[in-house]
N, C-alpha and C positions, 0 to 999 in steps of 0.2 A: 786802862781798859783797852782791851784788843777790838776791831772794827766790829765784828758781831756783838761783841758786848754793848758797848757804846748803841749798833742800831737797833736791838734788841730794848736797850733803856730808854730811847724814843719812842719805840713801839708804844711798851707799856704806860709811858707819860700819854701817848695819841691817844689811846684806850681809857686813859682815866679821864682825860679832856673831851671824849666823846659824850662822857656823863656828865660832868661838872661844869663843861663851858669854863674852865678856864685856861686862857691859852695863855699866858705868863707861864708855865711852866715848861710848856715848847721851846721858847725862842730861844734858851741856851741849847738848844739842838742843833740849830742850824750857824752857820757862817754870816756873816753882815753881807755878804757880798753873794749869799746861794741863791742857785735856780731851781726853780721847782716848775717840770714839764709834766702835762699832762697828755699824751698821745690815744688819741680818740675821735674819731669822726663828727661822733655828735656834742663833745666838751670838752674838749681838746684847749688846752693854753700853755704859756708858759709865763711865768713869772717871779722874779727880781727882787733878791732882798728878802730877809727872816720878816718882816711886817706884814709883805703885801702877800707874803706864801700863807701867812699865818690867817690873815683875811681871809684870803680865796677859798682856804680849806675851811672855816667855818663857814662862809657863804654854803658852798657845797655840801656840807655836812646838815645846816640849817635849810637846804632843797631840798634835801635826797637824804640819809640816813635817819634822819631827825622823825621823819614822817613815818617810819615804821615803825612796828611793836618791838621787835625783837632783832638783833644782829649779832650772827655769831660769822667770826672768823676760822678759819681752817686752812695750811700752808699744805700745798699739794707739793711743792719741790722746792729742794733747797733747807736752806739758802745754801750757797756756795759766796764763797770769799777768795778773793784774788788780789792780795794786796791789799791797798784801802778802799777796793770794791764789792760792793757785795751785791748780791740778787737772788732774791725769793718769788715763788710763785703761790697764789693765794685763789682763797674763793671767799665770800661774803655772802651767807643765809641769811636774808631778809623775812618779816615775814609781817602781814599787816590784816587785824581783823580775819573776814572768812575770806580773804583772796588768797591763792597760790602763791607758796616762798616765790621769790627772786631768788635766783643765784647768781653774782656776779665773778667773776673769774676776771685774774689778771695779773701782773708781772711787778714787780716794784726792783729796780735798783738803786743803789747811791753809792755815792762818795764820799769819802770821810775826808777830813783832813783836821789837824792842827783846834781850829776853829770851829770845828761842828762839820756837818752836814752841807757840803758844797754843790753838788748838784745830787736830786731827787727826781726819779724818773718813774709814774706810775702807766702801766699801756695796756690799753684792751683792742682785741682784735676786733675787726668787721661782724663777728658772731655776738662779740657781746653786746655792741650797738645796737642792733637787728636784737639782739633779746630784750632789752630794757626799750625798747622801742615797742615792741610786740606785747609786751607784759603792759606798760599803759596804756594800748588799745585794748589788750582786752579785761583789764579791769575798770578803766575808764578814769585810774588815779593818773595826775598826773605829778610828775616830778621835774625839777630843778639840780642836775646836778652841777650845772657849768661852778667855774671857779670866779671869771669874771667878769 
């Protein structure tokens, strides 16, 4: 499988794991040795290893997606592939009871190599902080998405 294939059959494992809670079927995605950063103001980390990436992203998913009714994805650009790099840009339709969707916007790149998935980079800019920040003031939900 070529680098998009390969990130594209993670994708789809995250997507079924978003429903089923089971993350064994991740970890041959990643490398033993992968980073996985999150670049964000307000839950920003990075962390070390297919285990602890695997944790953090259910933590996360168990704060923050879990709590809503509905989540649809939609890839505004991309991906482009450059080697065994690849980068897509994305948005994420939230939408919970009678409150206003959420729409989160943001960037994901990674690295393939050999072993899986070596470094994974998802980033939201200062806009999107400032909106998931805004949205649980003024609904008054609050959320968890930190990793760690």
């Amino acid at each position: 499988m070529n680098v998009l294939e390969r990130f594209l059959a993670y994708a789809a494992d995250f997507e079924k794991t978003v429903v089923d809670d089971d993350w064994s079927r991740l970890e041959p995605h990643f490398a033993d040795d992968a980073v996985y950063r999150v670049e964000s103001d307000l839950f920003g980390c990075e962390l070390h290893g297919a285990l602890p990436i695997l944790a953090g992203m259910k933590k996360s998913l168990d704060g923050f997606d879990h709590r809503f009714d509905t989540r649809e994805i939609a890839v505004t650009d991309g991906p482009e592939v450059e080697g065994n790099e690849l980068q897509i840009a994305w948005t994420v339709t939230y939408t919970l009871d009678e409150h206003p969707p959420f729409v989160l916007r943001g960037r994901s790149s990674a690295r393939l190599g050999d072993g899986g998935i070596e470094l994974l980079v998802d980033s939201y800019d200062a806009e999107a902080d400032r909106e998931a920040r805004s949205w649980m003031q003024q609904t008054g939900v609050q959320l968890d998405p930190t990793y760690a």
